[in-house]
N, C-alpha and C positions, 0 to 999 in steps of 0.2 A: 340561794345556794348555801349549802350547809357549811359549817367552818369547821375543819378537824381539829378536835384537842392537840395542845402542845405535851409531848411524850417526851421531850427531853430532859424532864427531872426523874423520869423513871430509866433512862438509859444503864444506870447503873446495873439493872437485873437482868438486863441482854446481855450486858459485857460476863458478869457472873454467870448468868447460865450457857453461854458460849463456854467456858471455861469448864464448865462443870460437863458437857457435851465432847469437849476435847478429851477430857480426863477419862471419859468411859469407851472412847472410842479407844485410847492410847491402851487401856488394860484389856481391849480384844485384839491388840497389834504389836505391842511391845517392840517397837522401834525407833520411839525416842520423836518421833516425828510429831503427832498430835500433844504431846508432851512441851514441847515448844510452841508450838500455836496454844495452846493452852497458858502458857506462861505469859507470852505476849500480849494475848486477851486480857490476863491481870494486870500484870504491870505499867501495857500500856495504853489499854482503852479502859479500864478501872481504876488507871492510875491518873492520869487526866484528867477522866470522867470526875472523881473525887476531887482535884484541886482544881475544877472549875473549866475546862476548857471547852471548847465549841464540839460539837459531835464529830466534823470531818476532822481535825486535829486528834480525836481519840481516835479514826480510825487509821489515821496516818501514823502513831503513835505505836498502835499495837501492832499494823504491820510492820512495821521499820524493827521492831523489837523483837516479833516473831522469826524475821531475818537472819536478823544478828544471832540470836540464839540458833536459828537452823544451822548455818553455816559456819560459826565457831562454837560451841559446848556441845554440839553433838557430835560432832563427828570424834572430840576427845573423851564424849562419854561412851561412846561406842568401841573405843581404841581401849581406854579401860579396861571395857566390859568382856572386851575379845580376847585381850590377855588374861585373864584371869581365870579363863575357862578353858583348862588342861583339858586335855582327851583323854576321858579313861574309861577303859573299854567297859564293855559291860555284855552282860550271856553270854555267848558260846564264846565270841572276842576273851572275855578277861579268861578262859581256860587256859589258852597260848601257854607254855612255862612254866605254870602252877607245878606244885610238886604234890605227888600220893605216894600210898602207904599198898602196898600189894596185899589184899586182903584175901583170893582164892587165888592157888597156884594156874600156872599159865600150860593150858594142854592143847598140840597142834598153835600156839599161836595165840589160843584167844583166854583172857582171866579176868579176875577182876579186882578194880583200885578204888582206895577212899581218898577222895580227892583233899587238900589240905584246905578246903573251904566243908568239909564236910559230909560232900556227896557222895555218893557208890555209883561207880561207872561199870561198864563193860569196857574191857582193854584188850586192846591187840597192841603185842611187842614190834618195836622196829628195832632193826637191828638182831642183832647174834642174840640179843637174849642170854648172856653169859652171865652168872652169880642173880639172876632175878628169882629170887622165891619168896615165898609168903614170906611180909614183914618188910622185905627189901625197900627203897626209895626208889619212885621213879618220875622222870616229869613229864610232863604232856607234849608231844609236838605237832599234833593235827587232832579235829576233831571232825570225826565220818558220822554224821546222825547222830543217833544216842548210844555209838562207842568212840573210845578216846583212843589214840595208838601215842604210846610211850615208849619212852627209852631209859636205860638206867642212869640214874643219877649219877654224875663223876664224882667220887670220893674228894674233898675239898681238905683232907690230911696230910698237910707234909710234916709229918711228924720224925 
């Protein structure tokens, strides 16, 4: 009967490339989740592993520590992560309220604005359309496809 080599001086490069396997899985998931088992791989079956201990103590080790880190650092790395990321709109969203510049006069309704991000739209007036002519201010309040319908900007003078 053959006798199998003893692999437990080599444990150390399972525990590391466990670790290295967490790491790449965590940068296709970005949820913090293999990120922590990845940790606990180091810390605590590499960390063990290192100061000598038996192989089921590294793997008690690292899961107890994968644990620990699932259940408390992530859910406050996450709580972080969630605050800190405002909502701000973006395409047709961030038009809402923007303000333009009336660049062709407005006939039956429809002209056209530079928007103050730079674009040139097709505009339809809402509203009475009173004092709107070329050059006027006006802001956006809906956007129908690739025309914007506007309103004039309220004079902000109390002078």
């Amino acid at each position: 009967m053959a006798v199998l080599p003893d692999l437990t001086p080599f444990l150390w490069i399972a525990w590391l490339s466990l670790a290295v396997l967490f790491l790449v899985v965590e940068l296709l998931t970005l949820e913090l989740t293999f990120l922590m088992l990845g940790a606990g791989s180091l810390i605590g079956g590499l960390g063990v592993n290192l100061l000598g201990g038996a192989w089921w103590f590294q793997v008690l080790a690292a899961a107890a520590t994968s644990a620990l880190l699932l259940f408390t650092i992530r859910p406050l790395l996450l709580r972080a992560l969630h605050r800190s990321s405002a909502l701000i709109p973006t395409n047709v969203d961030a038009l809402y309220g923007i303000g333009a510049r009336v660049v062709a006069p407005f006939v039956d309704g429809a002209g056209s604005v530079k928007l103050d991000n730079g674009e040139t739209w097709t505009a339809r007036l809402s509203g009475d359309g009173v004092g709107v002519d070329v050059g006027s201010r006006v802001v956006v309040q809906a956007v129908h496809g690739a025309t914007v319908e506007v309103v004039a900007e309220r004079s902000t003078d109390h002078g």
